[in-house]
C-alpha positions in Angstrom: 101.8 98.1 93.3 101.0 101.4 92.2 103.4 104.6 91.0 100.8 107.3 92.1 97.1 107.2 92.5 95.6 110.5 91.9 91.8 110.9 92.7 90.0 108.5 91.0 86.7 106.7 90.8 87.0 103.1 90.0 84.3 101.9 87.3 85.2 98.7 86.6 82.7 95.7 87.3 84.2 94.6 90.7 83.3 94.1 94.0 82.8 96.8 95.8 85.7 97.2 98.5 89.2 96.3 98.5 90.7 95.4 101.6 94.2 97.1 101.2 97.4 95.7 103.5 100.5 98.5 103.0 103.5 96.4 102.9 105.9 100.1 102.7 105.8 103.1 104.4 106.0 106.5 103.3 102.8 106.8 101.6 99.2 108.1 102.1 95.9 107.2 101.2 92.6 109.6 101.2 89.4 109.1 100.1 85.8 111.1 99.5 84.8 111.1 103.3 88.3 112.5 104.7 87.6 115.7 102.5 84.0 116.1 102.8 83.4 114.6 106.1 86.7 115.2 108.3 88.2 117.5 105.6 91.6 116.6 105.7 93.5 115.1 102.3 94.8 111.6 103.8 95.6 109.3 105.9 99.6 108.2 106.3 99.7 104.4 105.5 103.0 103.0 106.9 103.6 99.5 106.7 101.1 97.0 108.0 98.3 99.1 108.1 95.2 97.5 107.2 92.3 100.0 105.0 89.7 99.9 103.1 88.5 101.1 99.9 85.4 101.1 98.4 85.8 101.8 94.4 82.9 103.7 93.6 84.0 106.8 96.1 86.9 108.8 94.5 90.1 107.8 96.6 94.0 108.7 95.7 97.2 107.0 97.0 100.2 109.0 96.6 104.0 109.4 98.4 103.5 111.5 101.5 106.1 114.2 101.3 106.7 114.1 97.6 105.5 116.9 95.4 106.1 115.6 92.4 106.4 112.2 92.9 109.6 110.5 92.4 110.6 108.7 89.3 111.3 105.4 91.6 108.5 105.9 94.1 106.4 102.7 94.6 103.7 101.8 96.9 103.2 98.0 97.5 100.2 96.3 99.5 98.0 93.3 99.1 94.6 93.5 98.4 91.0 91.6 98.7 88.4 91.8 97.0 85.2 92.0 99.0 81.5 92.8 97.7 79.9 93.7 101.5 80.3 94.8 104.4 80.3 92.4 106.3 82.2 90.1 104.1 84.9 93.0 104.3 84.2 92.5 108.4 85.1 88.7 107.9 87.9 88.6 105.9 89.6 91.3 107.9 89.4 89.4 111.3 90.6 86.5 109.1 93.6 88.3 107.6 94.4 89.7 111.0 94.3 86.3 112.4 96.7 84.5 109.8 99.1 87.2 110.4 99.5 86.4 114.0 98.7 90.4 114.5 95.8 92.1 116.9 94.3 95.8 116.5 96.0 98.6 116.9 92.8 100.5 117.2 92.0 103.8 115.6 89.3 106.3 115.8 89.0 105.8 112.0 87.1 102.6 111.4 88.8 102.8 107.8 92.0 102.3 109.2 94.0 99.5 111.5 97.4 98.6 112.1 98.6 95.8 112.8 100.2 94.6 115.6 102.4 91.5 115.7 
């Protein structure tokens, strides 16, 4: 659950990538590689969208269409912890699978949605 994520590097001793389910809408996410690489600030993350983080690259999370935030606005997702890639590989196919989705596929291998 999170208020508002400005950019942020995450130095904690953890694994490496969080594996990130949105459970709202109304919210995007942006990290290091969509400014320097596709230079654009984020990605909307509407509900059931599956992304990745890794923690050592400066991400955000913030309400899309807000400026400033709301008082009440809250994002809520589920997240796994995952120290590779490909245990990040596995336990997304798993996740996927449990859920009774399939890929919605995007040109952003960061990014899924799923379908149910």
């Amino acid at each position: 659950m999170a208020r508002h994520a400005p950019p942020h590097v995450d130095f904690a001793d953890l694994p490496r990538f969080l594996l990130t389910l949105s459970c709202v809408d109304g919210w995007s996410f942006g990290d290091a590689l969509d400014s320097r690489r596709l230079h654009r600030s984020g990605v909307v993350v509407p509900t059931g969208t599956l992304f990745v983080v890794d923690i050592r690259e400066c991400h955000w999370l913030i309400p899309r269409d807000m400026s400033p935030p709301a008082d009440d606005a809250v994002w809520f997702g589920l997240q796994w912890y995952c120290n590779t890639p490909s245990e990040l590989k596995r336990r997304s196919r798993e996740l996927v699978d449990r859920l009774g989705g399939s890929w919605k596929e995007s040109d952003d291998t960061r990014y899924r949605r799923i379908k149910p």
